[in-house]
Structures are given as C-alpha cells and as structure tokens.
PQR file with spaces between the fields and no chain letter, atoms N, CA, C, O and H, PARSE charges and radii, in Angstrom:
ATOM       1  N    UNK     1     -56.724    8.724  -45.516 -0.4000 1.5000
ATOM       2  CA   UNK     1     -56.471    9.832  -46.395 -0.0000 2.0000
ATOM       3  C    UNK     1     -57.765   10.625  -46.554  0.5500 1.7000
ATOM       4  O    UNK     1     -58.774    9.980  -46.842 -0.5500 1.4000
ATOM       5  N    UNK     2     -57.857   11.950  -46.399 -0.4000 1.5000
ATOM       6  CA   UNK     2     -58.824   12.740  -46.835 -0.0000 2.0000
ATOM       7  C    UNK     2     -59.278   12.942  -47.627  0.5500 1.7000
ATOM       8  O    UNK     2     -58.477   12.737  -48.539 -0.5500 1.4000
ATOM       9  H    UNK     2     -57.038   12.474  -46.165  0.4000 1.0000
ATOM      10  N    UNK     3     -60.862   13.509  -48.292 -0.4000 1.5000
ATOM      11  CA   UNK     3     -61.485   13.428  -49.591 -0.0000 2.0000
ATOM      12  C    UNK     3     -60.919   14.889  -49.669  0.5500 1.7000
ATOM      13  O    UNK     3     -60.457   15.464  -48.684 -0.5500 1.4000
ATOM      14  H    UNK     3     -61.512   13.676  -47.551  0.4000 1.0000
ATOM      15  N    UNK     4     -61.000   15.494  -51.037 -0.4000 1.5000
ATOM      16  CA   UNK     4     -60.879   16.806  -51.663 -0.0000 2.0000
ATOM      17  C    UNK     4     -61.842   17.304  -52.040  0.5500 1.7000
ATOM      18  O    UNK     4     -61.848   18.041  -53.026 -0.5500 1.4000
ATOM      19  H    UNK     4     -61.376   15.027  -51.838  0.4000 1.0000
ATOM      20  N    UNK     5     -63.273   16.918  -51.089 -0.4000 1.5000
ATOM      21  CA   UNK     5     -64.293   17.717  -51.269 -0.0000 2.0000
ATOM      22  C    UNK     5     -65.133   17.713  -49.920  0.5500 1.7000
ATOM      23  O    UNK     5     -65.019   16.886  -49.015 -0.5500 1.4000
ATOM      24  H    UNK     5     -63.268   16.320  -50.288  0.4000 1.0000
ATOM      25  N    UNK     6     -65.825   18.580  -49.952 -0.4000 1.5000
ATOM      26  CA   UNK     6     -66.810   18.744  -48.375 -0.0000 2.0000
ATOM      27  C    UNK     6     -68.059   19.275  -49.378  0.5500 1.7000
ATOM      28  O    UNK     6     -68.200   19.662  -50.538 -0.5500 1.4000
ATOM      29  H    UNK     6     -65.917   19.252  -50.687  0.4000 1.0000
ATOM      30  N    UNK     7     -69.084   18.978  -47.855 -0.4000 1.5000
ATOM      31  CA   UNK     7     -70.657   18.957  -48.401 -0.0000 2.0000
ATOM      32  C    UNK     7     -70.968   20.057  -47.971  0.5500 1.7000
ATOM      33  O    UNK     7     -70.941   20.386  -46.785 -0.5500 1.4000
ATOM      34  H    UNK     7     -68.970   18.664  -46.913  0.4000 1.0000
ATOM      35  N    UNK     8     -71.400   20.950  -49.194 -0.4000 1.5000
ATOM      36  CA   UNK     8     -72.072   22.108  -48.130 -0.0000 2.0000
ATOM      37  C    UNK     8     -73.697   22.321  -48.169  0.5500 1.7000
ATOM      38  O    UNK     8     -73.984   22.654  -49.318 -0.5500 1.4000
ATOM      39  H    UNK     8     -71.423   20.683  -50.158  0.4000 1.0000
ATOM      40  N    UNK     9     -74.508   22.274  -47.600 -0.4000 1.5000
ATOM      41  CA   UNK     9     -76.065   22.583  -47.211 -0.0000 2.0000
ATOM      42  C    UNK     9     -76.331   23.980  -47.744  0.5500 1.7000
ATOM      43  O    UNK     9     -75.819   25.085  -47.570 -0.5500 1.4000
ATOM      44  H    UNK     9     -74.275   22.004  -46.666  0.4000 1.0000
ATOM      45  N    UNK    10     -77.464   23.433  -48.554 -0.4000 1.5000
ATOM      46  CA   UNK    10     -78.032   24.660  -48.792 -0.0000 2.0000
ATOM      47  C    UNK    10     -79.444   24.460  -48.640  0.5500 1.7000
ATOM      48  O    UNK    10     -79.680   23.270  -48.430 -0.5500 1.4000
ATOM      49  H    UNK    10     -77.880   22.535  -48.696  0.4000 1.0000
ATOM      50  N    UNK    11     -80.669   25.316  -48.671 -0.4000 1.5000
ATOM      51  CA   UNK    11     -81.807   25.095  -48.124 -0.0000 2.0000
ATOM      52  C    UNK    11     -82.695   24.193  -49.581  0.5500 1.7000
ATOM      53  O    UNK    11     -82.547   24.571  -50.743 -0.5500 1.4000
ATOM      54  H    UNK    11     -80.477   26.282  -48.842  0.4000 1.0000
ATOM      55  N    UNK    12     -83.445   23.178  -49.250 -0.4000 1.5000
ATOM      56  CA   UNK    12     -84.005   22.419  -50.447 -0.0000 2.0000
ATOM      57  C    UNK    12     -84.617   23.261  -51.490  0.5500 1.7000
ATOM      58  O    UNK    12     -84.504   23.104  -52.705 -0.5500 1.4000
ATOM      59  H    UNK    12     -83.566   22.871  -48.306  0.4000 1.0000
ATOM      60  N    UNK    13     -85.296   24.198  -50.851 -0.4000 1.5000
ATOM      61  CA   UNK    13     -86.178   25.179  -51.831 -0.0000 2.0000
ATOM      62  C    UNK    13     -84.793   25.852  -52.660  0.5500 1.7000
ATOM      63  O    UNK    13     -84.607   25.863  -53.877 -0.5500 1.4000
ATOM      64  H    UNK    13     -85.388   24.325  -49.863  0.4000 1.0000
ATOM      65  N    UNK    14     -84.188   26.224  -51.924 -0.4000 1.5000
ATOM      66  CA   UNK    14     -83.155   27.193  -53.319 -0.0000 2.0000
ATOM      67  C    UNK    14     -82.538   25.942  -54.500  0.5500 1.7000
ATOM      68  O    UNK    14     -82.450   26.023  -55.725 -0.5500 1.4000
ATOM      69  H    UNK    14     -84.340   26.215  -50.936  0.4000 1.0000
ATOM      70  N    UNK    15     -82.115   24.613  -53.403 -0.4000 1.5000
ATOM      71  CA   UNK    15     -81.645   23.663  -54.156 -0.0000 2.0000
ATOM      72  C    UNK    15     -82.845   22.972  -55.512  0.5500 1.7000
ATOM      73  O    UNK    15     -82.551   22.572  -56.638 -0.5500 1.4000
ATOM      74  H    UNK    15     -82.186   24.548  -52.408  0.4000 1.0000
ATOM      75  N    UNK    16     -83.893   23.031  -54.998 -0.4000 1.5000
ATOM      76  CA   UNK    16     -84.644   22.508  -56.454 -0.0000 2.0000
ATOM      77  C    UNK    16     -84.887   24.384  -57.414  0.5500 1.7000
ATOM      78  O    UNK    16     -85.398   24.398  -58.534 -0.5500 1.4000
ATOM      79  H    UNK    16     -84.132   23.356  -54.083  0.4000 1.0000
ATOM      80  N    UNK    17     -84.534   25.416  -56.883 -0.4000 1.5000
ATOM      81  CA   UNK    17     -84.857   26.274  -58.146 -0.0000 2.0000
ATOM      82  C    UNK    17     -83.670   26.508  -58.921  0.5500 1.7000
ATOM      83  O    UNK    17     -83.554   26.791  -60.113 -0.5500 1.4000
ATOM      84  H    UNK    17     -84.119   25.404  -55.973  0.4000 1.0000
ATOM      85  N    UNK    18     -82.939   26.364  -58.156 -0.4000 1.5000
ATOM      86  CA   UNK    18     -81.155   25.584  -59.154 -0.0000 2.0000
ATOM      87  C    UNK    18     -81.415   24.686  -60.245  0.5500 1.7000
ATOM      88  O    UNK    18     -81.049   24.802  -61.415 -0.5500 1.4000
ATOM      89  H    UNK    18     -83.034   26.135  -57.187  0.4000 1.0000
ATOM      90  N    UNK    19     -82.085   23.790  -59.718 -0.4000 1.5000
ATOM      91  CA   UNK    19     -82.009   22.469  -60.655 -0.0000 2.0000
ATOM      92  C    UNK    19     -83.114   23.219  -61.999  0.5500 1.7000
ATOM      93  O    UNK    19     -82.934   22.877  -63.168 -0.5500 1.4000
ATOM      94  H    UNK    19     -82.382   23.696  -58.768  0.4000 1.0000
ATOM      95  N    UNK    20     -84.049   24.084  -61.682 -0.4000 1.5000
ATOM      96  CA   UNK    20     -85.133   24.527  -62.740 -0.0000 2.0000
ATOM      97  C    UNK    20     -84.238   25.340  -63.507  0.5500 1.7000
ATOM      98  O    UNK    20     -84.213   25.279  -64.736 -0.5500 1.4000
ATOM      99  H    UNK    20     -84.195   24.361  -60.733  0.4000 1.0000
ATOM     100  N    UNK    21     -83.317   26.292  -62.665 -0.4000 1.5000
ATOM     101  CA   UNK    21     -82.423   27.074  -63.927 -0.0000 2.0000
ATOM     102  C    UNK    21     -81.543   26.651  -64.793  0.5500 1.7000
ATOM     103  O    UNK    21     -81.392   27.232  -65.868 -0.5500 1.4000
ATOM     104  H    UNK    21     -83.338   26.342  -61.666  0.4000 1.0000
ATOM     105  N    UNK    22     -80.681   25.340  -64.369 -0.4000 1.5000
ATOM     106  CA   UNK    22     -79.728   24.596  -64.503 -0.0000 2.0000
ATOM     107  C    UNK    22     -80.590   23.929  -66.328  0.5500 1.7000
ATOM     108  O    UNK    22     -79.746   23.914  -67.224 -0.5500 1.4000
ATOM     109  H    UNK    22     -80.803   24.868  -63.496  0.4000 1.0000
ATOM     110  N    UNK    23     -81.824   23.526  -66.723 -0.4000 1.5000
ATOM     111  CA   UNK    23     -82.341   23.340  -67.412 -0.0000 2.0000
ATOM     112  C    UNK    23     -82.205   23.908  -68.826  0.5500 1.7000
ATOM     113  O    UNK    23     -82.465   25.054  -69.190 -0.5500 1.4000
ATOM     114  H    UNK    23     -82.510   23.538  -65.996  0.4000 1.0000
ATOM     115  N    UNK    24     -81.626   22.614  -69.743 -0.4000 1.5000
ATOM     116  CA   UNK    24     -81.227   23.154  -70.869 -0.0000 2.0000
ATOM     117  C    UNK    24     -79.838   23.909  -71.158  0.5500 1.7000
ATOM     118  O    UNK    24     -79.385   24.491  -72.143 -0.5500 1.4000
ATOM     119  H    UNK    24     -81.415   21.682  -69.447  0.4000 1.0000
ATOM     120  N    UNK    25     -79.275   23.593  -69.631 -0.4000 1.5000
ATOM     121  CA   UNK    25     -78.071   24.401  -69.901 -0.0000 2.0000
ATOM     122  C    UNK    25     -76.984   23.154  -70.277  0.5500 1.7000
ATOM     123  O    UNK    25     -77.365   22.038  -70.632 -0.5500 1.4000
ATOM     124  H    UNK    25     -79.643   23.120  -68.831  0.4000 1.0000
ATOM     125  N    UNK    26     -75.846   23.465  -70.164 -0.4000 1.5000
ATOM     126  CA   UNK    26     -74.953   22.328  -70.554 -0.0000 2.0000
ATOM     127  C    UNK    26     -74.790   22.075  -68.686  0.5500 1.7000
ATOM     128  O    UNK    26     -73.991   21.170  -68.444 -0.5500 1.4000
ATOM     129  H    UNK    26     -75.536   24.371  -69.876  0.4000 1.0000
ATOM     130  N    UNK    27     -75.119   22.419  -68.015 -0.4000 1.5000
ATOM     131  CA   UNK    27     -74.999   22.134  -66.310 -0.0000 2.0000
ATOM     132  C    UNK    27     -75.302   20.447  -66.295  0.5500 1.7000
ATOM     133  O    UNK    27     -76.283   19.916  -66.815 -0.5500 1.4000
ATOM     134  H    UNK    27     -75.767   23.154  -68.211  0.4000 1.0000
ATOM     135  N    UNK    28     -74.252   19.779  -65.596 -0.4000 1.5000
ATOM     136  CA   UNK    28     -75.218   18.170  -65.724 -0.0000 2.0000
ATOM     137  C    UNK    28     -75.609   18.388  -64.121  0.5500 1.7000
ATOM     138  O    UNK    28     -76.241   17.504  -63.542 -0.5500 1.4000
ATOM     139  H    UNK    28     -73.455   20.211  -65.173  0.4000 1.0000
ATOM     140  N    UNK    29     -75.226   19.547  -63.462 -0.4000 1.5000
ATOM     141  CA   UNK    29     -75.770   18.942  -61.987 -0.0000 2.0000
ATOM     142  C    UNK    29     -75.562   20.367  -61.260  0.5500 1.7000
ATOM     143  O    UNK    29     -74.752   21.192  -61.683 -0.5500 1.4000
ATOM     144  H    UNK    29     -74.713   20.265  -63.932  0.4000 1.0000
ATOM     145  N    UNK    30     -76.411   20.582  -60.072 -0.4000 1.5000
ATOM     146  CA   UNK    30     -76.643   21.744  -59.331 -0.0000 2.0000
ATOM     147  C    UNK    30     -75.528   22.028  -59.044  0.5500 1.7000
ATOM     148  O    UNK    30     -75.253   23.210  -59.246 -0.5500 1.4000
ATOM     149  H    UNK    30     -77.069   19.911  -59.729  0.4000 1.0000
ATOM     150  N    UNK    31     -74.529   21.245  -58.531 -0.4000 1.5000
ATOM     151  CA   UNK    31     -73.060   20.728  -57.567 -0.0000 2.0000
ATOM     152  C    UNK    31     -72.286   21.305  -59.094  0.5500 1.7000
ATOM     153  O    UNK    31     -71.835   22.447  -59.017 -0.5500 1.4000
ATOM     154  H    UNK    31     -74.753   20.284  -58.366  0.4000 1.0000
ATOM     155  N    UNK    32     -72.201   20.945  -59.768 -0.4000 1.5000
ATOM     156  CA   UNK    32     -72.062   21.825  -61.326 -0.0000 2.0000
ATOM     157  C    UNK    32     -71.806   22.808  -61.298  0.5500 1.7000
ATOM     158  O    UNK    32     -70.698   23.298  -61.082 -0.5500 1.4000
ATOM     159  H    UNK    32     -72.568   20.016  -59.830  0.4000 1.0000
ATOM     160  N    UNK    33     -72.961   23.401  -61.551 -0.4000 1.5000
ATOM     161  CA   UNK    33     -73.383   24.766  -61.461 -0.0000 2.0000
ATOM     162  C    UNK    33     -72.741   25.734  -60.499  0.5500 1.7000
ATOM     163  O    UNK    33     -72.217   26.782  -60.878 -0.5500 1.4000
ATOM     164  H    UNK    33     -73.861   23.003  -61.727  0.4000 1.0000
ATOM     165  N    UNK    34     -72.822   25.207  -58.796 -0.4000 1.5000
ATOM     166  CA   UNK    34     -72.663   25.931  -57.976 -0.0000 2.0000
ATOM     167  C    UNK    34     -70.999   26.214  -57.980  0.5500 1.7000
ATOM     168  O    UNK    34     -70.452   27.315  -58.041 -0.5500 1.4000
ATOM     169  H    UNK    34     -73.248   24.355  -58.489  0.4000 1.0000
ATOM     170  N    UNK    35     -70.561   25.302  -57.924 -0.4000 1.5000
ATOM     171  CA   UNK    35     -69.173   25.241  -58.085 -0.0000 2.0000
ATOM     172  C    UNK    35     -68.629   26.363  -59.296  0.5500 1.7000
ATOM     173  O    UNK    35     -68.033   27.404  -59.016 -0.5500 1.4000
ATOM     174  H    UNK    35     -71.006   24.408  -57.875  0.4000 1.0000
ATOM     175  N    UNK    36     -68.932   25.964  -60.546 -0.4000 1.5000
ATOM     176  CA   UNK    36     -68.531   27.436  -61.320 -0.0000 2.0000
ATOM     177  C    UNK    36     -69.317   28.648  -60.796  0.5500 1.7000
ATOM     178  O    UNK    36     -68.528   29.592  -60.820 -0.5500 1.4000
ATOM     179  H    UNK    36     -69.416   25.119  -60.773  0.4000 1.0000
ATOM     180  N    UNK    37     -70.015   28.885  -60.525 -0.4000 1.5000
ATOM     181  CA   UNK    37     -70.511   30.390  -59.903 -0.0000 2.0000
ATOM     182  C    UNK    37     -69.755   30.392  -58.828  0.5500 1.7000
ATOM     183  O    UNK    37     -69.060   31.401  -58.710 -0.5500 1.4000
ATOM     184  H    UNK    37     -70.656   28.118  -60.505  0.4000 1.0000
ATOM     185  N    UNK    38     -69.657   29.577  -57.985 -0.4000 1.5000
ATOM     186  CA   UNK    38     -68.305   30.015  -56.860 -0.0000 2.0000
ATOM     187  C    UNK    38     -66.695   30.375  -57.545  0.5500 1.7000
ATOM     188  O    UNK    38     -66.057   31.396  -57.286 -0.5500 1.4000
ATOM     189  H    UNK    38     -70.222   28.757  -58.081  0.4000 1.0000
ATOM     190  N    UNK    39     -66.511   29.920  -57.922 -0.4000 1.5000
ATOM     191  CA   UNK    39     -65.054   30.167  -58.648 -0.0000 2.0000
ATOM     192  C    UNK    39     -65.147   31.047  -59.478  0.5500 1.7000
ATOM     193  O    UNK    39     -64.119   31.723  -59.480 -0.5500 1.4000
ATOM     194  H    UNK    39     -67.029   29.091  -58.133  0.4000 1.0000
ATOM     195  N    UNK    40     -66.300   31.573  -60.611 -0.4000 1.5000
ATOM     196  CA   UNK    40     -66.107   32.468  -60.597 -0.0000 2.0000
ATOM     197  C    UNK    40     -65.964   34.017  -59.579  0.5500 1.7000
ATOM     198  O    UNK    40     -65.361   35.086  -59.678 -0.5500 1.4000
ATOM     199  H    UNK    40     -67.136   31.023  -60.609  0.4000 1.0000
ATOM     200  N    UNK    41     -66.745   33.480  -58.768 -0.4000 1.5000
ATOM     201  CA   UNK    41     -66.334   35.067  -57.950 -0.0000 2.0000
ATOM     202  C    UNK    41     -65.669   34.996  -57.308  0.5500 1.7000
ATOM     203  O    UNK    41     -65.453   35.870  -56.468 -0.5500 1.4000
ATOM     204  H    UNK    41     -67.235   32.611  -58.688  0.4000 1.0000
ATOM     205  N    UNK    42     -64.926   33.733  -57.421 -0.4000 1.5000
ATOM     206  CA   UNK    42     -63.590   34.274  -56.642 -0.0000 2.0000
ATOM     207  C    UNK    42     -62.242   33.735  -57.334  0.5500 1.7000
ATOM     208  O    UNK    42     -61.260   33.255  -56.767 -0.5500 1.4000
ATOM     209  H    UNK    42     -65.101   33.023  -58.103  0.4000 1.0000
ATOM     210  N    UNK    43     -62.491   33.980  -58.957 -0.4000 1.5000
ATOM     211  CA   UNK    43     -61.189   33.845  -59.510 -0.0000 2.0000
ATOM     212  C    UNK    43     -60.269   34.686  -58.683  0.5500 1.7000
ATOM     213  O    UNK    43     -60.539   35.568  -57.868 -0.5500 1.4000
ATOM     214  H    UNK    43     -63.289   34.370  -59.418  0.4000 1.0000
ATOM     215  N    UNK    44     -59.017   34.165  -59.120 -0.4000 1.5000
ATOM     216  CA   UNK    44     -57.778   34.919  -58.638 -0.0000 2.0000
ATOM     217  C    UNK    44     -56.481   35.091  -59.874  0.5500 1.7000
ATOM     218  O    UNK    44     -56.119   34.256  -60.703 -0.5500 1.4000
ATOM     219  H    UNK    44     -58.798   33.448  -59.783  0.4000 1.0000
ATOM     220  N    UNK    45     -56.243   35.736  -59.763 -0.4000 1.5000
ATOM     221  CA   UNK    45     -55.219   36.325  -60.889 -0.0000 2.0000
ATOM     222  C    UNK    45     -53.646   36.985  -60.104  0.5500 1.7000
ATOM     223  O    UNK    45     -53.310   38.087  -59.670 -0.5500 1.4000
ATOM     224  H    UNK    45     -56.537   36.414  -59.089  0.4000 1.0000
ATOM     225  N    UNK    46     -53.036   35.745  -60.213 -0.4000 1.5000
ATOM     226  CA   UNK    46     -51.442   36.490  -58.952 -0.0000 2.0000
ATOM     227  C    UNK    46     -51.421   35.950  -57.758  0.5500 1.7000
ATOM     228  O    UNK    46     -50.484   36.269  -57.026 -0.5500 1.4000
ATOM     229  H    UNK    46     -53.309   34.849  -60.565  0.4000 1.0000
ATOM     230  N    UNK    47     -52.353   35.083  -57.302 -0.4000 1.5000
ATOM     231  CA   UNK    47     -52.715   35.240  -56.123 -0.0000 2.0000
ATOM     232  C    UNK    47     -53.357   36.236  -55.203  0.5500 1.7000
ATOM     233  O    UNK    47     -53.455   36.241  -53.976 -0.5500 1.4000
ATOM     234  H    UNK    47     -53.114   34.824  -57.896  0.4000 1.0000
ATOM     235  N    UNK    48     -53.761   37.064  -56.107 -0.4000 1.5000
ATOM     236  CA   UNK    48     -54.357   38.252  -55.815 -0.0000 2.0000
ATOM     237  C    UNK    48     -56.061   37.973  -55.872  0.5500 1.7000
ATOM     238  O    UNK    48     -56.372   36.963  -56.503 -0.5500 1.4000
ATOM     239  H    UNK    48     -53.681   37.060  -57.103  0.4000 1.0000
ATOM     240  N    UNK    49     -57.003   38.637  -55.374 -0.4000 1.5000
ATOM     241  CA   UNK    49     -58.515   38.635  -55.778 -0.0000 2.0000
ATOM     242  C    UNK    49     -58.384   39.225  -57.431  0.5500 1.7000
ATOM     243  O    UNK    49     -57.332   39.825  -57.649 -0.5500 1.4000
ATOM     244  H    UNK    49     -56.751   39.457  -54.862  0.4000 1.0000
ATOM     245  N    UNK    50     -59.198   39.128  -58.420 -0.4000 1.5000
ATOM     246  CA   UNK    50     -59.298   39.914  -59.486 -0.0000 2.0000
ATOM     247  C    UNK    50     -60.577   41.069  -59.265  0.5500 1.7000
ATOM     248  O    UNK    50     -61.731   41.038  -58.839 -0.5500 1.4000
ATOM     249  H    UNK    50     -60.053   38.641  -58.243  0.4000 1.0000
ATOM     250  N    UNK    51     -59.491   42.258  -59.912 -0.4000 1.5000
ATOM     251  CA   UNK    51     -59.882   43.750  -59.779 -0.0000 2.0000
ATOM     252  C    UNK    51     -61.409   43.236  -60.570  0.5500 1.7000
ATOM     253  O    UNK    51     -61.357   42.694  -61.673 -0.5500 1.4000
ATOM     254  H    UNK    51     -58.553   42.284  -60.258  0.4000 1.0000
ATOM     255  N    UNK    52     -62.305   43.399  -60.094 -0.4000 1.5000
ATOM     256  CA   UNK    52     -63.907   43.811  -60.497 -0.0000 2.0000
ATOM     257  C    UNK    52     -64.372   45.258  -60.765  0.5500 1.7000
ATOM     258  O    UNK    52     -64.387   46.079  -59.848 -0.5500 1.4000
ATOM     259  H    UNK    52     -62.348   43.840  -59.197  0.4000 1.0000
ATOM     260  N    UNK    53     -64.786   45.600  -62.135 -0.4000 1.5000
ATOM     261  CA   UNK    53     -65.417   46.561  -62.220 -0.0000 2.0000
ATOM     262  C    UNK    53     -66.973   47.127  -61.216  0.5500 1.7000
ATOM     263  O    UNK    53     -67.836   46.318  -60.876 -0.5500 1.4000
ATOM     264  H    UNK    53     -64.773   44.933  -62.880  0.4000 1.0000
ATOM     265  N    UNK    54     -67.029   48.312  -60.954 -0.4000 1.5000
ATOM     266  CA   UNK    54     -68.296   48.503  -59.807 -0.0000 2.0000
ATOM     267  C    UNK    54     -69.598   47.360  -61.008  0.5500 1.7000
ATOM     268  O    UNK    54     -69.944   46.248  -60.610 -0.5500 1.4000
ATOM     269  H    UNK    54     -66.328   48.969  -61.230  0.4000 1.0000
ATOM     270  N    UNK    55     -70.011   47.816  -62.114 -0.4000 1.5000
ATOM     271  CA   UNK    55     -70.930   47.155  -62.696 -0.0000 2.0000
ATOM     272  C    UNK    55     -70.786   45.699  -62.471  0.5500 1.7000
ATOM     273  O    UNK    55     -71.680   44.880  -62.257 -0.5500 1.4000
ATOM     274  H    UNK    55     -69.730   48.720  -62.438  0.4000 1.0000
ATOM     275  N    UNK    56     -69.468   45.511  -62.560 -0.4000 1.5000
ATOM     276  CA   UNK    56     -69.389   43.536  -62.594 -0.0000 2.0000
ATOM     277  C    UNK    56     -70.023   43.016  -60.728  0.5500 1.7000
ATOM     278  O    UNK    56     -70.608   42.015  -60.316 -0.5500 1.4000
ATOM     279  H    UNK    56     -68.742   46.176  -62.734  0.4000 1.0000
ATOM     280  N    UNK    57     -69.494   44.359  -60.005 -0.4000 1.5000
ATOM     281  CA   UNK    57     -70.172   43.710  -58.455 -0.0000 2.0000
ATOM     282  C    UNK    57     -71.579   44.293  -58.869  0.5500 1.7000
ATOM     283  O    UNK    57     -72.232   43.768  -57.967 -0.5500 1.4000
ATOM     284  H    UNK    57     -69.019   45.173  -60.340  0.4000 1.0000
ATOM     285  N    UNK    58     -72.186   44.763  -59.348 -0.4000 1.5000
ATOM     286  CA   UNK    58     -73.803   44.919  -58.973 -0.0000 2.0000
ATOM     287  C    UNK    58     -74.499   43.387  -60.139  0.5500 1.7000
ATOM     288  O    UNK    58     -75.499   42.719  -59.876 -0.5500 1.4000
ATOM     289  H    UNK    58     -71.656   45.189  -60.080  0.4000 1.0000
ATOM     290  N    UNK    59     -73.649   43.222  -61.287 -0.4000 1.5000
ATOM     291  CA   UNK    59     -74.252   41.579  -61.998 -0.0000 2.0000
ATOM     292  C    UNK    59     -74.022   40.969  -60.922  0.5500 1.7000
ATOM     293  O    UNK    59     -75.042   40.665  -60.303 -0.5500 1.4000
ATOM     294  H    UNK    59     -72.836   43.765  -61.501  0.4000 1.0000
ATOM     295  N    UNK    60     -72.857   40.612  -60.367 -0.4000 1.5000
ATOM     296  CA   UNK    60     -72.785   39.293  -59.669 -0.0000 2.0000
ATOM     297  C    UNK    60     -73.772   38.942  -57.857  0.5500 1.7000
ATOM     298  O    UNK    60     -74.105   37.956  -57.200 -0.5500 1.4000
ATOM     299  H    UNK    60     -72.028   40.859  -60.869  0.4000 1.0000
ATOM     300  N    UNK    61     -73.900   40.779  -57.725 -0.4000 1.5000
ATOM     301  CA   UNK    61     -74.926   40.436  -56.532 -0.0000 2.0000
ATOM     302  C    UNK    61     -76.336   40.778  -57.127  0.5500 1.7000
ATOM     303  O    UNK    61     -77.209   40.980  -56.284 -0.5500 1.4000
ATOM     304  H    UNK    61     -73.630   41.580  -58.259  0.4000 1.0000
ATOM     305  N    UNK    62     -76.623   40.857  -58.179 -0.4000 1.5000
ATOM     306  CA   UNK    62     -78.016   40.767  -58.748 -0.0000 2.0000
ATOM     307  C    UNK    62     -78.537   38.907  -59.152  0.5500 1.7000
ATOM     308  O    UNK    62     -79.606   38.301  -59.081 -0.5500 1.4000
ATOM     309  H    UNK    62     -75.913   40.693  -58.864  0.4000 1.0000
ATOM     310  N    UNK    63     -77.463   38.621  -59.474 -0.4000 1.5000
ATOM     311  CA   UNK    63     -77.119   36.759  -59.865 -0.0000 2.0000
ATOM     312  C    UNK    63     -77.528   36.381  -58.364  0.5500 1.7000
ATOM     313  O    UNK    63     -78.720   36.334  -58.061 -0.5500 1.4000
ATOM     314  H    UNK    63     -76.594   39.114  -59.532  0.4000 1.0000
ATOM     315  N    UNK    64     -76.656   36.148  -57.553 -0.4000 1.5000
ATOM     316  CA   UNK    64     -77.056   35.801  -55.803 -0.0000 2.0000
ATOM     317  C    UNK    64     -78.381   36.392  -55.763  0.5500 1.7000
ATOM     318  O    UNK    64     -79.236   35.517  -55.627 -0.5500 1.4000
ATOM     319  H    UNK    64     -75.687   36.186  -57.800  0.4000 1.0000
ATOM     320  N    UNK    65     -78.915   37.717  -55.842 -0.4000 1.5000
ATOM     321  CA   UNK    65     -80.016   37.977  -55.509 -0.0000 2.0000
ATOM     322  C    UNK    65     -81.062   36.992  -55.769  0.5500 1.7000
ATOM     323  O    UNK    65     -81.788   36.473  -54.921 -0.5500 1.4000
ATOM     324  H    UNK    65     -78.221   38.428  -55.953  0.4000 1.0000
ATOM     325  N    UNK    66     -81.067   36.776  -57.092 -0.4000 1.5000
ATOM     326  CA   UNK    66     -82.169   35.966  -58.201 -0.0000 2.0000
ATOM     327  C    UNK    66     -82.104   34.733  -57.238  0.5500 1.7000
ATOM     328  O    UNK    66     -82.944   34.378  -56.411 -0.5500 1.4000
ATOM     329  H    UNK    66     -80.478   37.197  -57.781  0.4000 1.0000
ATOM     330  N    UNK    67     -81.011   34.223  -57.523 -0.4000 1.5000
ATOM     331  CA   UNK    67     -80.133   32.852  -56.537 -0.0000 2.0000
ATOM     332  C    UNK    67     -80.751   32.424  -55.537  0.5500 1.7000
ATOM     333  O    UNK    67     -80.839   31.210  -55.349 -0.5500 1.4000
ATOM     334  H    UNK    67     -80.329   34.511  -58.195  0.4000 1.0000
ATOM     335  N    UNK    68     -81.349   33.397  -54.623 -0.4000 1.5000
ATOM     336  CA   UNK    68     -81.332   33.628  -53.304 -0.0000 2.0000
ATOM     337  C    UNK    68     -80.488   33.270  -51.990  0.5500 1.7000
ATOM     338  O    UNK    68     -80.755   32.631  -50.972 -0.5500 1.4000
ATOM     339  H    UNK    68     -81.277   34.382  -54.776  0.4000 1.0000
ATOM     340  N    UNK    69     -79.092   34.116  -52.554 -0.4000 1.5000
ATOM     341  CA   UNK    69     -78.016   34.260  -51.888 -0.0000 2.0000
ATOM     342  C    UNK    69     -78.070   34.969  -51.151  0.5500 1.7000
ATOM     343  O    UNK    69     -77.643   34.596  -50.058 -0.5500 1.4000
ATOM     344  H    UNK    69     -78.875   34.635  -53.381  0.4000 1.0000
ATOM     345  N    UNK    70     -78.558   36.276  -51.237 -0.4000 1.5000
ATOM     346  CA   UNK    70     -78.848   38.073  -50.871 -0.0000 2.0000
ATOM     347  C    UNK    70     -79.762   38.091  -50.521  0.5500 1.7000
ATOM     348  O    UNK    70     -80.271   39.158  -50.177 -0.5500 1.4000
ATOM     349  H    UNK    70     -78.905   36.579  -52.125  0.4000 1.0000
C-alpha cells in the first residue's frame, strides 16, 4: 500500500532560514510551515483555483521572494 506523502528537496540553506522564521511561531516544523504556504496558494473553492486579487498575487510572490522561491 502506498504512503500519502512524498519528499520534496529543497536546498539546505533555504531549509535552515525556514526553520529561523518558523521561530516563535506556533509552526512545530518547516514540513509545517511549508505545507500551509502551499495550500494556501493553492486553495480551491468549487474545484475551481480561487479568484486572487492583483495585490494578493504581488503579497504572495513578495512571501516566495523573501522565501527564496523567486
């Protein structure tokens, strides 16, 4: 039977400045963290993508930016 999760790689340096932001937050873990920032941008509403305001795409690729997603 298959697991309901896969590993995804990310580079160590972004992975320990995760863990520095993650600090003090209620985050217990990077894998945490990353996971709600993924789902959020890609809630869905209908099965549809959800309509984003232009401002909400320049927060969420300013977030990745910081991130170093972008």
């Amino acid at each position: 039977m298959g697991s309901d999760r896969v590993t995804l790689k990310i580079p160590r340096p972004l992975y320990e400045r995760l863990k520095r932001v993650i600090e003090g937050t209620g985050f217990r873990s990077v894998n945490e963290f990353v996971v709600h920032v993924l789902r959020d941008l890609v809630a869905e509403v209908g099965g549809e993508p959800a309509e984003l305001t232009p401002e909400e795409i320049r927060i969420i690729r300013d977030r990745l930016r910081k991130l170093g997603y972008l």
